[in-house]
Each structure stands twice: as structure tokens, then as C-alpha cells.
C-alpha beads as a LAMMPS data file, in Angstrom:
LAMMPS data file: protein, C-alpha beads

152 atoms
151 bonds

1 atom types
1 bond types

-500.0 500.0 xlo xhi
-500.0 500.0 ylo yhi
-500.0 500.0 zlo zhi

Masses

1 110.0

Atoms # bond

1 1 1 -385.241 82.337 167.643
2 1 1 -386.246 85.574 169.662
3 1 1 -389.362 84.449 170.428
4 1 1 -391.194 84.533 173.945
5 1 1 -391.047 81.029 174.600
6 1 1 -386.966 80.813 173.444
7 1 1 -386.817 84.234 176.144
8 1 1 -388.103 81.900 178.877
9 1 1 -385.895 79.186 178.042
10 1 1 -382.800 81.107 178.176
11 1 1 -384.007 82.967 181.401
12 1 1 -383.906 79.694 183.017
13 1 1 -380.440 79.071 182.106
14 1 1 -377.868 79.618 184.767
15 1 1 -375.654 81.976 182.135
16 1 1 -378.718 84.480 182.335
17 1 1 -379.557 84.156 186.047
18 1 1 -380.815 87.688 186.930
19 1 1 -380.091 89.108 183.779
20 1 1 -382.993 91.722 182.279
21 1 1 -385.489 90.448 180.234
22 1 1 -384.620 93.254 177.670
23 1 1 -380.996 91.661 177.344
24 1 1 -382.075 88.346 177.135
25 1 1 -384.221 88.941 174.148
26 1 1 -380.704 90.862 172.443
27 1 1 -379.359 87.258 173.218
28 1 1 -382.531 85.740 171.898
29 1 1 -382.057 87.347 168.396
30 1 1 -378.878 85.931 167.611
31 1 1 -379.765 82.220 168.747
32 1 1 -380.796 78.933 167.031
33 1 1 -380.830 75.508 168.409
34 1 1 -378.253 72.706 167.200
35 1 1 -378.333 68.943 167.439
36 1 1 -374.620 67.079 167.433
37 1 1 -373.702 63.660 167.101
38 1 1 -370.993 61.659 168.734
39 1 1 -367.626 63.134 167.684
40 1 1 -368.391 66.315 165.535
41 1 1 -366.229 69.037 166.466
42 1 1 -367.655 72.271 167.370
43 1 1 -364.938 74.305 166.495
44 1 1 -360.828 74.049 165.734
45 1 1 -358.315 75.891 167.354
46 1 1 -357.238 78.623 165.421
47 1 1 -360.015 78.894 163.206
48 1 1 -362.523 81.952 163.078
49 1 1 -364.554 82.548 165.572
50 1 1 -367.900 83.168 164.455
51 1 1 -370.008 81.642 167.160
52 1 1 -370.617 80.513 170.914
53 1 1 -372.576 77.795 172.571
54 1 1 -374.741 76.748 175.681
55 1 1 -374.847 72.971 175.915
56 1 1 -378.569 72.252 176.615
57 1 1 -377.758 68.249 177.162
58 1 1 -374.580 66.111 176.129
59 1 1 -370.408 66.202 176.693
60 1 1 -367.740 68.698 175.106
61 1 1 -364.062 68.002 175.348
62 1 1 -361.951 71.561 175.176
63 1 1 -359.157 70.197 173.744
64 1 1 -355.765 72.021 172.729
65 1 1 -352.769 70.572 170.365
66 1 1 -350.280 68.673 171.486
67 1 1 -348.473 68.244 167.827
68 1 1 -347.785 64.730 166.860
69 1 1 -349.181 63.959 170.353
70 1 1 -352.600 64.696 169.571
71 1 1 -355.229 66.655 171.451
72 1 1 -355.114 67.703 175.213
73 1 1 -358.114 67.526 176.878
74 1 1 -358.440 70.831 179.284
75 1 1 -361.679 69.969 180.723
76 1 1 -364.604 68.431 179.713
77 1 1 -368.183 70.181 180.003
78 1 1 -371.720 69.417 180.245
79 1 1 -375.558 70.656 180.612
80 1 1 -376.202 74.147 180.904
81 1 1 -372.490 75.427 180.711
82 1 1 -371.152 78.087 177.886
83 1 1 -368.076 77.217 175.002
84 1 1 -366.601 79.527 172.912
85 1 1 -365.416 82.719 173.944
86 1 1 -363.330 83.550 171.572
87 1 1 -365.382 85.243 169.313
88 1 1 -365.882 88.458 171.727
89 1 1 -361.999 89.131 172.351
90 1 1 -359.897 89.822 168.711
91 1 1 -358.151 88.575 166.872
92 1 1 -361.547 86.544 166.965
93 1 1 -359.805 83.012 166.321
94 1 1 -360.211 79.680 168.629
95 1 1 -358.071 79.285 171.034
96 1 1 -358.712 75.657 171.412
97 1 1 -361.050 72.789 170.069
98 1 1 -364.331 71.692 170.843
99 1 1 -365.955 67.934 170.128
100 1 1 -368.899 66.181 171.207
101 1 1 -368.194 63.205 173.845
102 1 1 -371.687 62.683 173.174
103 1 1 -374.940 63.820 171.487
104 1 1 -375.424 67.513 171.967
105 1 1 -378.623 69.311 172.012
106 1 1 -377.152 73.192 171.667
107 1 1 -378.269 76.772 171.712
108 1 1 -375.716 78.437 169.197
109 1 1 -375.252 82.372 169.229
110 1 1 -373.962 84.320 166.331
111 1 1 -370.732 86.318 167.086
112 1 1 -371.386 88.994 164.157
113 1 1 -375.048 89.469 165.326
114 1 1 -374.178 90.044 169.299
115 1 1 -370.755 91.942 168.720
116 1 1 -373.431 94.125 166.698
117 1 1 -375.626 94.571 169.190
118 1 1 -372.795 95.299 172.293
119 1 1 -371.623 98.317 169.419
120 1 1 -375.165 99.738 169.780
121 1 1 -375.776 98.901 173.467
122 1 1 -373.108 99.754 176.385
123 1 1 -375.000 98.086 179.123
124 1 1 -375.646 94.713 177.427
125 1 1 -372.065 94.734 176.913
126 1 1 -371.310 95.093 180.255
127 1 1 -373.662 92.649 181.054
128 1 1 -372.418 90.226 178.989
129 1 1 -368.480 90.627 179.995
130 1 1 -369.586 90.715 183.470
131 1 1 -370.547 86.561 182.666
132 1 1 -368.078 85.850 179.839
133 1 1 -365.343 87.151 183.019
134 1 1 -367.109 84.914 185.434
135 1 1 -366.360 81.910 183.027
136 1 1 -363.227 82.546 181.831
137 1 1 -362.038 82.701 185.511
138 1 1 -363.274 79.553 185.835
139 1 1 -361.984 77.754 182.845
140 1 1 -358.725 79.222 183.987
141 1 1 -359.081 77.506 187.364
142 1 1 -359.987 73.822 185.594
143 1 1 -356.815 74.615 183.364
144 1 1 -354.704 75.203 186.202
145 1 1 -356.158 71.789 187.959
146 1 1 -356.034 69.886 184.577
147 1 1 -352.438 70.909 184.166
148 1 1 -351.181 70.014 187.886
149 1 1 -353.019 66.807 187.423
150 1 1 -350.725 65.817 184.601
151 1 1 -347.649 66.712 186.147
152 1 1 -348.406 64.337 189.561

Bonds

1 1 1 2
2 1 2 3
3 1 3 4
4 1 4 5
5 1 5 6
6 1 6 7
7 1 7 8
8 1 8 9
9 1 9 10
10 1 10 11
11 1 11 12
12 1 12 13
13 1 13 14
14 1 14 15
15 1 15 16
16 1 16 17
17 1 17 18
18 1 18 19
19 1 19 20
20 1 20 21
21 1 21 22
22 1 22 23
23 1 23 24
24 1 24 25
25 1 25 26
26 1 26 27
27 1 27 28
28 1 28 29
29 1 29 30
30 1 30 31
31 1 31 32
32 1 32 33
33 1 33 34
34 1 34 35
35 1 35 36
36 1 36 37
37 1 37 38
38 1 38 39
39 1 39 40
40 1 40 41
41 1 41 42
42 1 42 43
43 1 43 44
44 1 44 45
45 1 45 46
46 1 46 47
47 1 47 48
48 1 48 49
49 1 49 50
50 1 50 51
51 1 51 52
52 1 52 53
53 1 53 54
54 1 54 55
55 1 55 56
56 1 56 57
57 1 57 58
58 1 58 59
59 1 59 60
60 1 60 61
61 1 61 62
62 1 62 63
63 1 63 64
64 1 64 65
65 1 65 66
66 1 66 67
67 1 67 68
68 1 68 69
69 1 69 70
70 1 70 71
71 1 71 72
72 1 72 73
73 1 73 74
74 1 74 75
75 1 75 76
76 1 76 77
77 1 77 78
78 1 78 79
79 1 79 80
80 1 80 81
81 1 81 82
82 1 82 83
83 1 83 84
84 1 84 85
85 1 85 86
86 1 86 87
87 1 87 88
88 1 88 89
89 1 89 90
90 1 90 91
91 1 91 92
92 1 92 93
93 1 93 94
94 1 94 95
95 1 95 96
96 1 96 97
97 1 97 98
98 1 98 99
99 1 99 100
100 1 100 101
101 1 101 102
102 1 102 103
103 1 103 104
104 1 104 105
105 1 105 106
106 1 106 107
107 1 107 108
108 1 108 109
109 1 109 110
110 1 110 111
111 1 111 112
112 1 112 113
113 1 113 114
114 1 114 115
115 1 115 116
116 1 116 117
117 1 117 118
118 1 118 119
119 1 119 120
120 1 120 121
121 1 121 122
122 1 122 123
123 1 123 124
124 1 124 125
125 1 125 126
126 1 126 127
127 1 127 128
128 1 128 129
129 1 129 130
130 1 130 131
131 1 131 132
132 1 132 133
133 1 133 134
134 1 134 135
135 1 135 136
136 1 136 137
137 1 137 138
138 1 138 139
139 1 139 140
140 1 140 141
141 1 141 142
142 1 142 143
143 1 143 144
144 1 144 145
145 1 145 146
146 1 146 147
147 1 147 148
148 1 148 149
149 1 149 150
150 1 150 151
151 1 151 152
């Protein structure tokens, strides 16, 4: 997918705002586009990590287990915003579940492929915790607000 036009595109994504062009083709490299229907999980807690997302257009539940309960919905995201971080921290496994409330049009990364290229390069990998930080924080703030809701 590292192609000019696929560089543009992901410079216009919020995820890369300001980010140099050099990095963005590293990110470029590792990319291909995926189309989801209604219902297909992205990925199941637990299971390897080998990939991460940017929703280009359509719904995501994060969900977590709640044993015979079912799932949990954490929070629920949308166009433009970033699922799966899991594959950059070991042991490399989900930490939750991921499925489509909708169809999803989706630019899908390759974990080996960018954990690769953050070996060979120190300042795309600071880059790229730098943002992965930034959204963890956040998803840690929806969490937080999911979880208080339940308890009101």
C-alpha cells in the first residue's frame, strides 16, 4: 500500500497530524485496506495480536467478557479513530474484542512489519508511542466513564 496516493491519505488522518512524511510512508508499508460487514469481529480478547486498525467509515464495539454474562461494551468508536494496541506492548495478545456495529471500510497495519521497522528506527518509535500514549489515555478515560455509568 506505500504508495504516494495511500501517503496522502494517511497524512490526512488525524492519527498522523504533523507527523513526517518519511514516517508516514514506514506506516504506509505495512498497510492494506479492509472492508467489514455487520457483525464480524475484528479481533478476540486474548488472541494474538498481529494487527491494528484506523476505521476509515463505520462502528466498532470494544467489548470485554463478562463470562456467562456476555460481552461488555467499553466504548464504541467511529471514523477516523485507531483499535488495537495491543500488538506494540508484549505479551502481544488482545486485551479485549472488537466487532463491527456496522459496515467498516478499514486501513489495517501489520504488527510484525511496524514492530520491524521501530527495531531499525528509534525516532519512528518514538513517534509512534508518542500517539499510541495519546490514545490509550483516552480509552482509559471512556473506560473510566463507561464504568461509572454502570454503577449509577
Amino acid at each position: 500500500m506505500g504508495n504516494e496516493s495511500t501517503t496522502w491519505r494517511l497524512a490526512d488522518l488525524p492519527f498522523f497530524a504533523g507527523l513526517d512524511e518519511e514516517f508516514i510512508e514506514l506506516f504506509a508499508d505495512c498497510a492494506h485496506t479492509e472492508t467489514t460487514s455487520f457483525g464480524h469481529y475484528l479481533f478476540f480478547e486474548g488472541e494474538p495480536a498481529e494487527r491494528f486498525y484506523i476505521i476509515r467509515t463505520g462502528k466498532v464495539a470494544l467489548q470485554t467478557s463478562a463470562g456467562s454474562l456476555g460481552f461488555f461494551t467499553i466504548e464504541t468508536l467511529g471514523d477516523n479513530d485507531t483499535i488495537g494496541w495491543s500488538w506494540i506492548f508484549p505479551p502481544y495478545k488482545w486485551s479485549l474484542t472488537a466487532r463491527s456495529l456496522s459496515p467498516c471500510d478499514l486501513i489495517v497495519f501489520d504488527a510484525r512489519c511496524l514492530r520491524a521497522k521501530c527495531e531499525a528506527n528509534t525516532d519512528f518509535t518514538y513517534e509512534l508511542m508518542k500517539r499510541t500514549s495519546a490514545v490509550s489515555a483516552e480509552r482509559l478515560r471512556a473506560a473510566r466513564f463507561a464504568l461509572l455509568n454502570q454503577l449509577a
